[in-house]
PQR file with spaces between the fields and no chain letter, atoms N, CA, C, O and H, PARSE charges and radii, in Angstrom:
ATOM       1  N    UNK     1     142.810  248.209  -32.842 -0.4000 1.5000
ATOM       2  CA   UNK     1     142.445  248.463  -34.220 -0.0000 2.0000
ATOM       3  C    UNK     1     143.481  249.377  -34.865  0.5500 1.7000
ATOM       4  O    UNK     1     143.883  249.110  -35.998 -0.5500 1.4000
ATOM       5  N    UNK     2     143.840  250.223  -34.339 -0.4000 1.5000
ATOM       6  CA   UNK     2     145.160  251.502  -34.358 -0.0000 2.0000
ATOM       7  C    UNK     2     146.360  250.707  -34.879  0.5500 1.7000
ATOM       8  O    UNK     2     146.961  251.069  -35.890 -0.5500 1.4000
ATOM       9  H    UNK     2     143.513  250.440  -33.420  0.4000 1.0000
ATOM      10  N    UNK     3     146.673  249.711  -34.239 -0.4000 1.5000
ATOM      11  CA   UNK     3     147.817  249.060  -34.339 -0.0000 2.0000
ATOM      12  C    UNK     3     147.863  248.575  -35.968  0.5500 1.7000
ATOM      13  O    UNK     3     148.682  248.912  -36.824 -0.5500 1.4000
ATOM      14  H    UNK     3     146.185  249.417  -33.418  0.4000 1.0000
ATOM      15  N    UNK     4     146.277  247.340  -36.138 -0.4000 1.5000
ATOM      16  CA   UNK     4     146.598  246.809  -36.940 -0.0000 2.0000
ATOM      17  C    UNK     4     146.267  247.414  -38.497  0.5500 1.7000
ATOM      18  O    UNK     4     146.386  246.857  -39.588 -0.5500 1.4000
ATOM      19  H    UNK     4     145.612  247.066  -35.442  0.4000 1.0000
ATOM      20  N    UNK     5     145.837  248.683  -38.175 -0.4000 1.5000
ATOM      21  CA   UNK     5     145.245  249.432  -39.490 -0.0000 2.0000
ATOM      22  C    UNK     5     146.903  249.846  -40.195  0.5500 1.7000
ATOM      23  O    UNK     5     147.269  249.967  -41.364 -0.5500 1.4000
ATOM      24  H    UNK     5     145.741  249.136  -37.288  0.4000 1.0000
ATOM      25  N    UNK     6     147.832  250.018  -38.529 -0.4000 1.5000
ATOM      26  CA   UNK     6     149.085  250.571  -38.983 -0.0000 2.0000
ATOM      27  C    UNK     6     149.432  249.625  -40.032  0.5500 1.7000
ATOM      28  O    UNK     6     149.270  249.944  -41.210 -0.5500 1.4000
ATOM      29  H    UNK     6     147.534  249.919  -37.580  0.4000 1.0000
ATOM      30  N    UNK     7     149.888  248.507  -39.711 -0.4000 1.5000
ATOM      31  CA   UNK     7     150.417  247.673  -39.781 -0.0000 2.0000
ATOM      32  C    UNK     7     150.346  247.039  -41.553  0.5500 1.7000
ATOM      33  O    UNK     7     151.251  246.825  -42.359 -0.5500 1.4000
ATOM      34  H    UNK     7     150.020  248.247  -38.755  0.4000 1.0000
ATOM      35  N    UNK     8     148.253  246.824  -41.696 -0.4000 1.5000
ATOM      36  CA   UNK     8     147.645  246.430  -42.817 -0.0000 2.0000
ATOM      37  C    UNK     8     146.618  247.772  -43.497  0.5500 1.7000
ATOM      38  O    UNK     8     145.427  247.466  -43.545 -0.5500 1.4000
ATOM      39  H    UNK     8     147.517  246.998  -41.042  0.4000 1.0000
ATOM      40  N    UNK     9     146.916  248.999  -43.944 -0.4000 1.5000
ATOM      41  CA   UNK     9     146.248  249.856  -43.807 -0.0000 2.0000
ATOM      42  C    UNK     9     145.187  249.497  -45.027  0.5500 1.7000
ATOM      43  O    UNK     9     144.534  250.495  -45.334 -0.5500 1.4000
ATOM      44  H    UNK     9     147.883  249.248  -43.905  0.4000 1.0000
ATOM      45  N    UNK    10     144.905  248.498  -45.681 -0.4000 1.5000
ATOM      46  CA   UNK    10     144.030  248.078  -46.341 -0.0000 2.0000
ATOM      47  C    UNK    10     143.446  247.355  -46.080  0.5500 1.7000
ATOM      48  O    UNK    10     142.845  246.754  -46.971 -0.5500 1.4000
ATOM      49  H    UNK    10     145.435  247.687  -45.432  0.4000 1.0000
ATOM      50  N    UNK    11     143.272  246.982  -44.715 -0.4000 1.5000
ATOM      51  CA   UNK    11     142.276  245.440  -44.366 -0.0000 2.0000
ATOM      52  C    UNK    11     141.287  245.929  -43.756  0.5500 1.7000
ATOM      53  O    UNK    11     141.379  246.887  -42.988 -0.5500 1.4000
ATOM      54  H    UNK    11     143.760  247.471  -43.992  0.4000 1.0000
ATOM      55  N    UNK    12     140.041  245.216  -44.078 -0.4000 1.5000
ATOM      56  CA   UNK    12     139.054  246.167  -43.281 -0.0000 2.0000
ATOM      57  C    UNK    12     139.063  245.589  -42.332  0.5500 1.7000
ATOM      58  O    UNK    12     139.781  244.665  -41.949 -0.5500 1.4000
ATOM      59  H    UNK    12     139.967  244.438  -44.701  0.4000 1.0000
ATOM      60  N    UNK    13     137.894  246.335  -41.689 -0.4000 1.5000
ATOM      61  CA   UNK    13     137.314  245.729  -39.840 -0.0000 2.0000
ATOM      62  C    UNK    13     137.131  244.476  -39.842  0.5500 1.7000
ATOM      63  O    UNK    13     137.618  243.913  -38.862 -0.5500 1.4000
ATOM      64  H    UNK    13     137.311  247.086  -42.000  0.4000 1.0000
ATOM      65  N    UNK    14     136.343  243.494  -40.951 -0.4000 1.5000
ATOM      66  CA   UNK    14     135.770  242.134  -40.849 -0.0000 2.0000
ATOM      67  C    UNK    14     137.239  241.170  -40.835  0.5500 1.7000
ATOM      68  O    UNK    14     137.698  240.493  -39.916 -0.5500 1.4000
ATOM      69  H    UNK    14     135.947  243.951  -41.747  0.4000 1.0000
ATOM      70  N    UNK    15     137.812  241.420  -42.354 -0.4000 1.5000
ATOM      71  CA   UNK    15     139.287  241.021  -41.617 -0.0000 2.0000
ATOM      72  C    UNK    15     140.329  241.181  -40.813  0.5500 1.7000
ATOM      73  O    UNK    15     141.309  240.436  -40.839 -0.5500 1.4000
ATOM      74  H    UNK    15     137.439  241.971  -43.100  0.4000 1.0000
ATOM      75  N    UNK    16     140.161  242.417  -39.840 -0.4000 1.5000
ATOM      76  CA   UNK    16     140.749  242.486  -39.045 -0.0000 2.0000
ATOM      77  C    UNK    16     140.175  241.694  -37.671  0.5500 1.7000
ATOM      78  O    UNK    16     140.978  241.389  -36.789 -0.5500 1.4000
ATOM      79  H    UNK    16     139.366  243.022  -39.819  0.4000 1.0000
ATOM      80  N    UNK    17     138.870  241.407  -37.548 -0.4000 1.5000
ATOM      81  CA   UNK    17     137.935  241.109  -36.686 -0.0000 2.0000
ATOM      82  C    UNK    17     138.583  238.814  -37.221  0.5500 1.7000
ATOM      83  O    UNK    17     139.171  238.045  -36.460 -0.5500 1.4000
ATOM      84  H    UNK    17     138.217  241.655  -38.264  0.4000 1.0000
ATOM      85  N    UNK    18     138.295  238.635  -38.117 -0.4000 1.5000
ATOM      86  CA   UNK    18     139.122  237.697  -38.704 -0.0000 2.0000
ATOM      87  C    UNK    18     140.447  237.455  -38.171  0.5500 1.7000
ATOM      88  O    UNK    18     140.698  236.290  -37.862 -0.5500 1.4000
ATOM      89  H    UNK    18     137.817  239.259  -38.735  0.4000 1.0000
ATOM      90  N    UNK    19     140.915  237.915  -38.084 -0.4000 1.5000
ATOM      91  CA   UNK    19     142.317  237.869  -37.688 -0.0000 2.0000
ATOM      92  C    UNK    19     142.803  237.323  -36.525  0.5500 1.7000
ATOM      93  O    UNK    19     143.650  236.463  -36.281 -0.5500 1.4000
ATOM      94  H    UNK    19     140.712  238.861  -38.335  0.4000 1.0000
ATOM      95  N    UNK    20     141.807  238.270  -35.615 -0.4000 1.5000
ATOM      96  CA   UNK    20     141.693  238.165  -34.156 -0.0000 2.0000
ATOM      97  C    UNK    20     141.382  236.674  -33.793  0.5500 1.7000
ATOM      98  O    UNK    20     141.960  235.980  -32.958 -0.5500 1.4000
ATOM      99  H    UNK    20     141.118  238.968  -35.813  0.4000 1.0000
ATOM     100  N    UNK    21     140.585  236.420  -34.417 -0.4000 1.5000
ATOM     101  CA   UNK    21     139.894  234.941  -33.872 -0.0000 2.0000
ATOM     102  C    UNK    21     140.885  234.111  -33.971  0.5500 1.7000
ATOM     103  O    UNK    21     141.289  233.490  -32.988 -0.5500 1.4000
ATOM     104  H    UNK    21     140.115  236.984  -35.096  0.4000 1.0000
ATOM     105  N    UNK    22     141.423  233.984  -35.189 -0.4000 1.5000
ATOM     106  CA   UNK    22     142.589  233.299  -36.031 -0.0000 2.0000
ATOM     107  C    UNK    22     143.485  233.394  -34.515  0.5500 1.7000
ATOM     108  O    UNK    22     144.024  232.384  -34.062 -0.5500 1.4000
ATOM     109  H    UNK    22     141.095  234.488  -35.988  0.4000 1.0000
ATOM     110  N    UNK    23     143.524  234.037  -34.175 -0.4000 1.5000
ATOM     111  CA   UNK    23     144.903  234.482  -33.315 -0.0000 2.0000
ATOM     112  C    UNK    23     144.575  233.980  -31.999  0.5500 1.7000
ATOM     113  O    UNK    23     145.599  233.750  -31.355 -0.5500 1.4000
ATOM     114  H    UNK    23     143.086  234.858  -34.543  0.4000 1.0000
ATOM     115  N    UNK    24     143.458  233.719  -31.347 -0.4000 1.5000
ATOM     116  CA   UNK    24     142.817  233.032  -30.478 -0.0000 2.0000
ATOM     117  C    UNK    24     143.209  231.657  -30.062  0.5500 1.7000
ATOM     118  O    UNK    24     143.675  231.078  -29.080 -0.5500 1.4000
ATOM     119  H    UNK    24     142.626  233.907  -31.869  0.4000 1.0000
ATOM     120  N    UNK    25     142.651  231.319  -31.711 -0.4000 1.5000
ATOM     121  CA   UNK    25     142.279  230.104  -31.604 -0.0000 2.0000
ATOM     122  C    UNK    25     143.713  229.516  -32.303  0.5500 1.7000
ATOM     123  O    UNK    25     143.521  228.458  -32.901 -0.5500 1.4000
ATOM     124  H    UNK    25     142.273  231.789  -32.508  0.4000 1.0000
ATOM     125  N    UNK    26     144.487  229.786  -32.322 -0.4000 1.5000
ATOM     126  CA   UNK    26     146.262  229.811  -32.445 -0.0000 2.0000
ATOM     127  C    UNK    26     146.783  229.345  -31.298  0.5500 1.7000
ATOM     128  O    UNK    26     147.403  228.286  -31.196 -0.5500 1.4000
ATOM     129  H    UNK    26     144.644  230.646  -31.835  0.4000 1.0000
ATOM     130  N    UNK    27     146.456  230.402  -30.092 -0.4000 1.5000
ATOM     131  CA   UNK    27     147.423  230.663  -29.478 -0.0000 2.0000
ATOM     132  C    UNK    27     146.236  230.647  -27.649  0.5500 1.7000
ATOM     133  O    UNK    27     146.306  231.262  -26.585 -0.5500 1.4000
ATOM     134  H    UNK    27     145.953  231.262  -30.175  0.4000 1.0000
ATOM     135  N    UNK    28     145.378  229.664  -28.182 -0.4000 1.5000
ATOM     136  CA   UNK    28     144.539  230.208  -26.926 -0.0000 2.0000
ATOM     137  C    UNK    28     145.627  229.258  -25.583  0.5500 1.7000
ATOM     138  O    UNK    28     145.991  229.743  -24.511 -0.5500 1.4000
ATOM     139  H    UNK    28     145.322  229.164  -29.046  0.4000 1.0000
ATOM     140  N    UNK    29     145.893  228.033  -26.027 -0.4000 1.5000
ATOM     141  CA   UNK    29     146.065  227.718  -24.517 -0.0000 2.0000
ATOM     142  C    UNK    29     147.876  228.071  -24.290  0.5500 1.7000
ATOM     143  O    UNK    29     148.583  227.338  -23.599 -0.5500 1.4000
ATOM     144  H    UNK    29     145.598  227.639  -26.897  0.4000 1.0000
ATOM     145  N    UNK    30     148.218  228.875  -24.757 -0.4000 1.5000
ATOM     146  CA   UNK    30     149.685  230.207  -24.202 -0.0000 2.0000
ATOM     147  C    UNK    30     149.016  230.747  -23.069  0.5500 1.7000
ATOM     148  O    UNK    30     149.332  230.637  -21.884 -0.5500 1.4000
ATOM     149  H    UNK    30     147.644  229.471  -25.318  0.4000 1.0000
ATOM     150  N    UNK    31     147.822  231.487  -23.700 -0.4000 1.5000
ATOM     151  CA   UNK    31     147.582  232.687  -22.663 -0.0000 2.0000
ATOM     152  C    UNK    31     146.435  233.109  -22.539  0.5500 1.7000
ATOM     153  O    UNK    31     146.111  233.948  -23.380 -0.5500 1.4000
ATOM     154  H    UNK    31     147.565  231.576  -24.662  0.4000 1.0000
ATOM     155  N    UNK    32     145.503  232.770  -21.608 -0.4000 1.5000
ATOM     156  CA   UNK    32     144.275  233.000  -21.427 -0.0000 2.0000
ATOM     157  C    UNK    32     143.766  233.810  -21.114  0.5500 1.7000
ATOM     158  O    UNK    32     142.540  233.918  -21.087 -0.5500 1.4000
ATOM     159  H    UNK    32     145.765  232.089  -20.924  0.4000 1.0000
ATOM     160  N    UNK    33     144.996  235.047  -20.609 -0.4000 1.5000
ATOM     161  CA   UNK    33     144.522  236.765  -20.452 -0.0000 2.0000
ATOM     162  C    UNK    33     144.332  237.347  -21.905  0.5500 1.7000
ATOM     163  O    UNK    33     143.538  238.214  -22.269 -0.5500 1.4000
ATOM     164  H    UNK    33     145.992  234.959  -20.631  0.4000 1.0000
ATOM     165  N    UNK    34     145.168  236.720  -22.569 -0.4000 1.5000
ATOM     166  CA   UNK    34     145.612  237.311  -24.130 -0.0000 2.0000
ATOM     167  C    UNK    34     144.421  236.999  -24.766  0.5500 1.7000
ATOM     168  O    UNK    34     143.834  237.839  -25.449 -0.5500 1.4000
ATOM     169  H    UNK    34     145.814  236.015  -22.274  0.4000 1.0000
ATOM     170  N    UNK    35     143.938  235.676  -24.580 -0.4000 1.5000
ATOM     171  CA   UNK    35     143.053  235.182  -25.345 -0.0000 2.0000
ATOM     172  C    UNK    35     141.772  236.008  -25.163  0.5500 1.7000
ATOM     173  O    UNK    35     141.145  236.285  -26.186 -0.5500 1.4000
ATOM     174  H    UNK    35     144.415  234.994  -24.025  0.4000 1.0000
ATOM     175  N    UNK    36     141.250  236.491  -23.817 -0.4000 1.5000
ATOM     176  CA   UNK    36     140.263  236.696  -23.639 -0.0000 2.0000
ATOM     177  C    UNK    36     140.229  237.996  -23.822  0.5500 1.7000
ATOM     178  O    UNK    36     139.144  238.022  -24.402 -0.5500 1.4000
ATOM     179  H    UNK    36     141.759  236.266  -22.986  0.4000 1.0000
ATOM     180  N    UNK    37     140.517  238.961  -23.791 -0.4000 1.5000
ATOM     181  CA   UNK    37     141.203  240.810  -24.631 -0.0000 2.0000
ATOM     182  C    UNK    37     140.877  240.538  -26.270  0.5500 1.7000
ATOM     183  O    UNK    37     140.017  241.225  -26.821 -0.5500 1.4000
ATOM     184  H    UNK    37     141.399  238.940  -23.320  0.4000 1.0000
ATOM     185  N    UNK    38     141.704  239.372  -27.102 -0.4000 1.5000
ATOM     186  CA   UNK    38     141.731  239.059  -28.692 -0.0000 2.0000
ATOM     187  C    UNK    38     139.965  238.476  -28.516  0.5500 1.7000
ATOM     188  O    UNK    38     139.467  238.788  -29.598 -0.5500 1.4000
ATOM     189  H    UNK    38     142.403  238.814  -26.655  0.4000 1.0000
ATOM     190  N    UNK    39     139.077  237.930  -27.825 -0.4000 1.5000
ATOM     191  CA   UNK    39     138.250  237.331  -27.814 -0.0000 2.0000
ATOM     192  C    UNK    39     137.105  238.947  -28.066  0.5500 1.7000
ATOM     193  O    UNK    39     136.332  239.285  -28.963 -0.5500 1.4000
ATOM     194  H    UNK    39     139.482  237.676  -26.947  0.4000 1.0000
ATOM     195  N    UNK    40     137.437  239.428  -27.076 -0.4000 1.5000
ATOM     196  CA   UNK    40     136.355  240.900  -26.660 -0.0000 2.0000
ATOM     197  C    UNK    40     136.613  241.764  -27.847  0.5500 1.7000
ATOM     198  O    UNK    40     135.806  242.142  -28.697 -0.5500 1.4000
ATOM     199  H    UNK    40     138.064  239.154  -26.347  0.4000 1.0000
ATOM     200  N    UNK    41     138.125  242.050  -27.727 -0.4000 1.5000
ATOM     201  CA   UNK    41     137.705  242.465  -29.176 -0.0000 2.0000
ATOM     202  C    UNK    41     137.615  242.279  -30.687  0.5500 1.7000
ATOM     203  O    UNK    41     137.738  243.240  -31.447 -0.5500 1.4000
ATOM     204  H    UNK    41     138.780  241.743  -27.036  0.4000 1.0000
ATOM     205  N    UNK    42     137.403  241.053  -31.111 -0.4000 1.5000
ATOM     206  CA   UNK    42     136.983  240.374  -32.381 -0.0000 2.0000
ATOM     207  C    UNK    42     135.329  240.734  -32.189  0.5500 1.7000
ATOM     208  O    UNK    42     134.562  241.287  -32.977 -0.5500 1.4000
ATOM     209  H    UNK    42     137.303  240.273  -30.494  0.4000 1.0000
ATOM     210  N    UNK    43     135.130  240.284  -31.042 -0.4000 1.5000
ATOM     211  CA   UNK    43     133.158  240.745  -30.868 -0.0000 2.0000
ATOM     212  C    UNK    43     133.080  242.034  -30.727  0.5500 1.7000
ATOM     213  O    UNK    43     132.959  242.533  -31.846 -0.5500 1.4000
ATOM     214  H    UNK    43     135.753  239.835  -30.402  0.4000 1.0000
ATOM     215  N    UNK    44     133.089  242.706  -30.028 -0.4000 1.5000
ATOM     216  CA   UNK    44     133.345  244.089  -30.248 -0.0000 2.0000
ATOM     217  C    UNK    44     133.072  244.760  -32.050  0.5500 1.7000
ATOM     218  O    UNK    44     132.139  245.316  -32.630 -0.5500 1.4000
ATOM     219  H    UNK    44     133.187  242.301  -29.120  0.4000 1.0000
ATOM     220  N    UNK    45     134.375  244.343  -32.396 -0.4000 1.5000
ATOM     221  CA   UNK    45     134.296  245.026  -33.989 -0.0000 2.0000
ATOM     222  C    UNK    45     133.602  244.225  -34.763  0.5500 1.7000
ATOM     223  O    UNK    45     133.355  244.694  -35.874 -0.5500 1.4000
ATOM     224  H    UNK    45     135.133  243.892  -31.924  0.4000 1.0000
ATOM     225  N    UNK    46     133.186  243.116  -34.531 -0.4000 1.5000
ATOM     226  CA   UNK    46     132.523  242.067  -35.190 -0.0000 2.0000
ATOM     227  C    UNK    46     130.805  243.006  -35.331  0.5500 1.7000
ATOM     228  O    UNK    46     130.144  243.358  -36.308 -0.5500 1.4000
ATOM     229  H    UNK    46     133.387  242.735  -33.629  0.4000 1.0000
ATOM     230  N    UNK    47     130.630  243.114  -34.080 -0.4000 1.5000
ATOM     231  CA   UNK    47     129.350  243.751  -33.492 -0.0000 2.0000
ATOM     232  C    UNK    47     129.109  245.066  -34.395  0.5500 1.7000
ATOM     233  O    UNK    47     128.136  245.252  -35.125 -0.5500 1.4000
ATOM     234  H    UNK    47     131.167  242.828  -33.287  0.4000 1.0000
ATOM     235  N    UNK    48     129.902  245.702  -34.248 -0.4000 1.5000
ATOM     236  CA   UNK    48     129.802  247.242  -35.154 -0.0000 2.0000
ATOM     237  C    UNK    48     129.224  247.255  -36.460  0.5500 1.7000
ATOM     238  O    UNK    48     128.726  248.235  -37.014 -0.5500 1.4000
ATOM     239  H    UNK    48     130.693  245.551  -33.655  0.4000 1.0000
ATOM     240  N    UNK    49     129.336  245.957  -36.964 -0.4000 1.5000
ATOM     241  CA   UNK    49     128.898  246.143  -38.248 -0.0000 2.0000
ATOM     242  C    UNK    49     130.714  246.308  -39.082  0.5500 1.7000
ATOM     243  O    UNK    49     131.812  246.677  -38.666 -0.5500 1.4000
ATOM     244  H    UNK    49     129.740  245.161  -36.513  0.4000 1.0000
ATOM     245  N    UNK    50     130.121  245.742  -40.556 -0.4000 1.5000
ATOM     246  CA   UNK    50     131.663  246.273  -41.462 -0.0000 2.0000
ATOM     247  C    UNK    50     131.902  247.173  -41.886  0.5500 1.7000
ATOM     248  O    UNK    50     131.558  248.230  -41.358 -0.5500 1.4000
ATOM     249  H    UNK    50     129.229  245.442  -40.894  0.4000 1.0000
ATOM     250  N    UNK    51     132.461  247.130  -42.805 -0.4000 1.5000
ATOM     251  CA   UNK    51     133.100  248.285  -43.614 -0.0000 2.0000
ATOM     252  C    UNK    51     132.456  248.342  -44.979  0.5500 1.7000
ATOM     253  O    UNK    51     132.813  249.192  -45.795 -0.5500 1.4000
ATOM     254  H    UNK    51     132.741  246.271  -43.234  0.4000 1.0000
């Protein structure tokens, strides 16, 4: 989340949680360690509730 707040310091959690999935479902069959880390945490912040 650190990273991408750097990065987009105006996007909230839901689109950052957005993002993630996006990035998943991109790039799932590259890397299925990657995928499943971008997977946990899209639910994760998804879970928290928004902004």
């Amino acid at each position: 989340m650190k990273a991408a707040r750097k990065e987009h310091p105006k996007a909230s959690k839901k689109d950052i949680a957005r993002a993630a999935f996006f990035s998943i479902i991109a790039h799932a069959d590259e890397d299925l360690g990657k995928s499943k880390n971008l997977q946990a945490f899209a639910l994760a912040e998804r879970t928290q509730g928004s902004e």
